[in-house]
N, C-alpha and C positions, 0 to 999 in steps of 0.2 A: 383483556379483550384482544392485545395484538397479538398473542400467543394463537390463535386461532383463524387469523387474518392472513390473506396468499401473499404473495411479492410483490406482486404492483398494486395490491391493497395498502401495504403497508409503504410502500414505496411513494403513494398518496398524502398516506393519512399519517402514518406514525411522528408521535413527536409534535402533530399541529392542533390546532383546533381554535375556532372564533376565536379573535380578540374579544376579551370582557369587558374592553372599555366599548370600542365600537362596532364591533361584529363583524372585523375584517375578516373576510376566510380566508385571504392570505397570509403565512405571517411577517407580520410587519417586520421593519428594518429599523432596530432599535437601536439609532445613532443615539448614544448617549455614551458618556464616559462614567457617571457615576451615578449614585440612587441615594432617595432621600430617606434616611431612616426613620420608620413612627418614635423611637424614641432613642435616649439612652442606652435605656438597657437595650431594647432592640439590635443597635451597633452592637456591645458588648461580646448578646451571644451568637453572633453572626462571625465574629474575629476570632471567638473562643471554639468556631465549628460545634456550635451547640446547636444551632439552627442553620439550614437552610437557606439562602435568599441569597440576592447580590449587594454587593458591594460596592465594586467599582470592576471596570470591563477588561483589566488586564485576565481577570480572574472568571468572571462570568456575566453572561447577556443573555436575554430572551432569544433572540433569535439564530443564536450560538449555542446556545440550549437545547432548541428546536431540533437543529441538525445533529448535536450530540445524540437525543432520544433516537431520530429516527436511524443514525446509522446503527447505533447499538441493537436497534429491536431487527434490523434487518441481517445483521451477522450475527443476532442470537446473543449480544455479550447485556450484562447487567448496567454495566454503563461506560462512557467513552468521553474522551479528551480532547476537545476540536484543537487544530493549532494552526501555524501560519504557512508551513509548504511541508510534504512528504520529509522531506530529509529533517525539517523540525518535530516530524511524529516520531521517528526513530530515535533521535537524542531525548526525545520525552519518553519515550519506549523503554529505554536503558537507564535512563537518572534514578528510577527508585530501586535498581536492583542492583549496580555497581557500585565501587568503589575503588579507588586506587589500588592496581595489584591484582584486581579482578580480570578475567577473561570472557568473551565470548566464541561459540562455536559457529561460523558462517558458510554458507553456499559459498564454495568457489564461482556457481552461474548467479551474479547479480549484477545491477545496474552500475556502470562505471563510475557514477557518482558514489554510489554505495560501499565502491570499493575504496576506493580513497578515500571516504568517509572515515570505515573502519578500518583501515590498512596507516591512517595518515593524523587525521584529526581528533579521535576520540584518544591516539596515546597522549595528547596533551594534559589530558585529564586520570594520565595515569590508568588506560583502560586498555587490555589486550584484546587481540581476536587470532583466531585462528582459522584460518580456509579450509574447507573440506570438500570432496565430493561426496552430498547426502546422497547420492546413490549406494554408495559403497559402505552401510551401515554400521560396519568393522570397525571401517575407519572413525566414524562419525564418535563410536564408543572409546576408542582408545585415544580420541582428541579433548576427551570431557576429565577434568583435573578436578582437585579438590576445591582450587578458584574460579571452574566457569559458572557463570548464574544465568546463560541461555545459551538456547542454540535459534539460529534468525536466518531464515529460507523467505524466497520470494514463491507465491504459488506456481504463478507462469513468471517466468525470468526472461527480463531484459536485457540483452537484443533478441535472444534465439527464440522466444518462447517454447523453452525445454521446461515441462512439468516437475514438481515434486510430489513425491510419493508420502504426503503428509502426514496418512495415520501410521504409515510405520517409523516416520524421525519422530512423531508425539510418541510412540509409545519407547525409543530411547529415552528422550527425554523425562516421563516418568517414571521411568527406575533410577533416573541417574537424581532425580528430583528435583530440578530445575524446569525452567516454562519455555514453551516452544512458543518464538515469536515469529508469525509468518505475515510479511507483507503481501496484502489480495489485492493490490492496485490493478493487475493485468486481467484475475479473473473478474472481480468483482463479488459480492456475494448472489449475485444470478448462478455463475456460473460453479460454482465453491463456496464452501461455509466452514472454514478452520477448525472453528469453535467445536463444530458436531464430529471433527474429525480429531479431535485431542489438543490442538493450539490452546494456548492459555492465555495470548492476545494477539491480533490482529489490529496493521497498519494500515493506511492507504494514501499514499498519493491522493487527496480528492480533485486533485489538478485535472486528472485524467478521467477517468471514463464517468464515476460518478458526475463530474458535474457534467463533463462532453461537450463544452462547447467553448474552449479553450479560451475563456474569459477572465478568469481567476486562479489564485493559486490555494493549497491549501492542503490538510493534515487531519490525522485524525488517530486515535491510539483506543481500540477498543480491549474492553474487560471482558472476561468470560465469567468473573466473579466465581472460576471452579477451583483453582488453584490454593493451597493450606498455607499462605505463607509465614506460619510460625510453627510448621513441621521440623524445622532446623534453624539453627542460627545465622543463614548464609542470607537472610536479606532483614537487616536488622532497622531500617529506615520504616518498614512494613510493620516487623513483630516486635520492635523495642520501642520503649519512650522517648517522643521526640520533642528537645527541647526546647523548639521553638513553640510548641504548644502545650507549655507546663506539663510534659513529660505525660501529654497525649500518646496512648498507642495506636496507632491506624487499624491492626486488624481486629485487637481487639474492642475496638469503637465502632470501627464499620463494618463489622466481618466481611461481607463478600464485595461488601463497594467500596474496601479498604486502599485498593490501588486507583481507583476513580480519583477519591476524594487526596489520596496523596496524589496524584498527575495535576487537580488546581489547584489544590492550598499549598505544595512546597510546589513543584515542577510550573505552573505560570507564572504562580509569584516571584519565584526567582529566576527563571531564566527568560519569561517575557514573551513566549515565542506564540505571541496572542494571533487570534484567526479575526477579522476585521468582521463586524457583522452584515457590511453589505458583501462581502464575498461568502458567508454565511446562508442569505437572501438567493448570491446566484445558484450556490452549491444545492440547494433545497429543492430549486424548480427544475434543474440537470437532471435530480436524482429521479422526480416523476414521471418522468419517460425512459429507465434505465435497458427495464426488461423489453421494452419496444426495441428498441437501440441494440442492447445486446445482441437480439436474435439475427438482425441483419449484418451486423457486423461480423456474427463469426461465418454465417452463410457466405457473404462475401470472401471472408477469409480463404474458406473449404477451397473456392473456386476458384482464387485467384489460387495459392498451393497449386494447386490440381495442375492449373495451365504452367504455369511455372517450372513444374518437375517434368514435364514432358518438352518444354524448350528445350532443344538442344543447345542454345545461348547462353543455357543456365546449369553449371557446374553440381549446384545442391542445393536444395531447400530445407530448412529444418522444422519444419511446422509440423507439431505435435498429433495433428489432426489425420496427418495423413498414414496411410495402412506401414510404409517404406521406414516411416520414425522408426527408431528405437524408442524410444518413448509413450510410442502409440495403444500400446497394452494398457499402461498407467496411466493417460488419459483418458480414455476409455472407461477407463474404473474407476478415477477419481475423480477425472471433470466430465459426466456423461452428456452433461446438453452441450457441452463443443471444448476446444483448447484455448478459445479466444482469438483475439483477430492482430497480433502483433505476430513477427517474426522474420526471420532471415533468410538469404539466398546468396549463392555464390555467383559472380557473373565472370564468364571464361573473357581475360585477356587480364584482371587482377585489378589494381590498385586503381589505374590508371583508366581501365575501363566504368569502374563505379563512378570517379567522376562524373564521367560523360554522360552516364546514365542520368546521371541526380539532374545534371544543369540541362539535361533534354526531357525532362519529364513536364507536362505544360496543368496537367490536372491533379496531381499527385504535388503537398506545398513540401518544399524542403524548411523543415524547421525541427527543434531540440524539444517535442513532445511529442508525446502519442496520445491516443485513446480519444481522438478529437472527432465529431461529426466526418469532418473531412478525411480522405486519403494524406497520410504522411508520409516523409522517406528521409532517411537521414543514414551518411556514411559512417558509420559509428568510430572511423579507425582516424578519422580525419578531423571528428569534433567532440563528441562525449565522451569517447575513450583514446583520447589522443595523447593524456598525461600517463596511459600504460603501456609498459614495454609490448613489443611485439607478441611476446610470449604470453603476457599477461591477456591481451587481446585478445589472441585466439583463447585461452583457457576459455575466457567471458564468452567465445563466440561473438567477438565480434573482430577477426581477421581483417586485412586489406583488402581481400577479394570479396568481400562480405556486406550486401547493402541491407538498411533494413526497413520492411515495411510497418506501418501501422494502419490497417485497413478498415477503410468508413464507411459511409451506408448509401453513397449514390449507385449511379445505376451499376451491375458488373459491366456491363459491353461496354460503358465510356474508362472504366478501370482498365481492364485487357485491353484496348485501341492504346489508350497513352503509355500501358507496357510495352507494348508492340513498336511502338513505332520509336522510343526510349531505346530500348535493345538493341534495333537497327541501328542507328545512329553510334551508341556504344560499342560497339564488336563491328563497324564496317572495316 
């Protein structure tokens, strides 16, 4: 039935329905850590993934369940992997297709965490990556070796919000035979749907704009269930026997919910990186006002751009929305109902002028999130991306001269008044 269901239909309902003990229409918050088994055998075939059910909550929870169903039915994917923050959906994103020696192919334009993530922390584990501009197609092919087993783009990238051109890096990706992992934290699936655009999974931050109201943190690794992974021998955790489960094969046990069921039964169980089910609870009711939320955020966005490129205070804005992008084509085409409401701007006097701006801004919070109800601003060169060189910064877009917005849903004229008078102060 949600096959047939609109956005904020499902955005609703998907995933919920009555408690059968007591008829709560909301869903409950299923503090528990474990569950009692009717029997024996029951436990048995529950460890041996012969059945279905829980266990114990590293692994899974009703109402961690709930928001697994409904973000999978709203990105389209077969099923999905809640976990404890964004940068824990990515390392659960990559566990079942790496291995030591292995490579991945990355946006040069991603989130400074993301960079040093894959630039710094995953070689611990024996994991490569490689930068690329997915602009430049050429390049993106002659970077894929005979050990990449993804290529991983953000839809809208963090600080710039500079778009990716998605169905043409998925259709690299398909010839080279590997899965295109695209994080939608910035669009959301209002605004973009990977899945229908050739991605073979989809991440989210649910920190940010799903839940929206910067209360919790949280993760999420969805399936497209489209991807053969026993086309090759290049993801053998997937299409070999695995010995932790008497030589269990995942895909061909679960065929298309073969990387679901390996993201909880190896990926929570051993690395833990569990989603708490009252952050579970917040993430659920965030999500039913998404496409509300959306729509003025990126309005907002349009307008604040708009005023912004016409300050003469202001050196450049990058916001993909606007006709001036280079990017604007591609947006347009690929995210038609907006670009989203993050993005940057350059303010004339540099480094030292963004300061002034941040700590005179009275309505706009200076804090290290976006995609919050509220207006954010944060100097990216000075705090999330302060561990990257100079050079690496600007690559990111996010320079010294560089502030970056995350634009909320109050009124515009009290946004423009506290840019206004921000600016002044900044450049006197």
């Amino acid at each position: 039935m949600t096959e047939t269901w609109g956005f904020d239909t499902l955005a609703i309902h998907a995933g919920a329905a009555p408690d059968p003990a007591t008829g709560a229409r909301q869903v409950p918050i299923y503090q528990t850590t474990a569950y009692v088994f009717k029997d024996a055998d029951h436990a048995a075939r529950l460890f041996n993934l012969q059945e279905v059910g829980y266990i114990y909550s590293r692994l899974t929870n009703p109402t961690v369940g709930a928001l697994q169903a409904r973000v999978a039915a709203m990105e389209g994917g077969v099923g999905a992997v809640c976990c404890s923050s964004g940068h824990a959906a990515q390392i659960m994103a990559l566990f079942p297709l790496m291995a030591p020696g292995r490579n991945i192919v990355a946006s040069t334009r991603l989130y400074g965490g993301t960079i040093t993530q894959f630039s710094q922390t995953i070689r611990r584990f024996g994991w490569g990556v490689k930068f690329v501009d997915l602009d430049d197609l050429e390049a993106v092919k002659a970077a894929i070796d005979d050990d990449t087993r993804a290529i991983f783009c953000e839809s809208i990238s963090n600080p710039g919000g500079y778009v990716t051109d998605i169905p043409a890096v998925a259709k690299v990706a398909d010839a080279a035979g590997i899965p295109l992992i695209v994080d939608n934290t910035l669009a959301t699936p209002f605004l973009c749907k990977p899945i229908e655009m050739g991605a073979t999974l989809v991440v989210h931050s649910l920190t940010k704009y799903m839940t929206g109201n910067g209360t919790v943190t949280g993760g999420v690794v969805v399936d497209s269930g489209k991807f053969d992974w026993s086309a090759s021998d290049k993801f053998p955790s997937l299409s070999a026997p695995e010995p932790a489960y008497h030589g269990l094969t995942f895909h061909q046990t679960f065929g298309n919910m073969a990387y679901t069921f390996h993201g909880i039964a190896i990926g929570l169980r051993d690395l833990g990186m569990t989603m708490n089910p009252q952050a579970a609870h917040y993430t659920l009711m965030g999500i039913e006002t998404l496409g509300l939320r959306m729509e003025k955020h990126v309005e907002n966005a349009v307008k604040v751009a708009q005023w912004l490129e016409n300050d003469p205070r202001v050196t450049a804005v990058t916001y993909a929305g606007l006709p001036s992008s280079p990017w604007h084509e591609t947006a347009a085409r690929v995210y038609p109902k907006g670009a989203g409401a993050l993005f940057t701007f350059a303010v004339k006097g540099g480094y030292e002028a963004c300061v002034k701006l941040v700590d005179n801004l009275a309505l706009f919070s200076h804090v290290a999130n976006l995609g919050d109800t509220r207006s954010l601003v944060i100097h990216s060169a000075s705090t999330t991306h302060r561990q990257l060189t100079v050079e690496q910064q600007i690559a990111a877009g996010a320079g010294p001269d560089v502030v970056r917005l995350s634009i909320g849903i109050e009124n515009i004229e009290d946004l423009l008044a506290d840019l206004d008078q921000a600016l002044a102060a900044a450049t006197a």
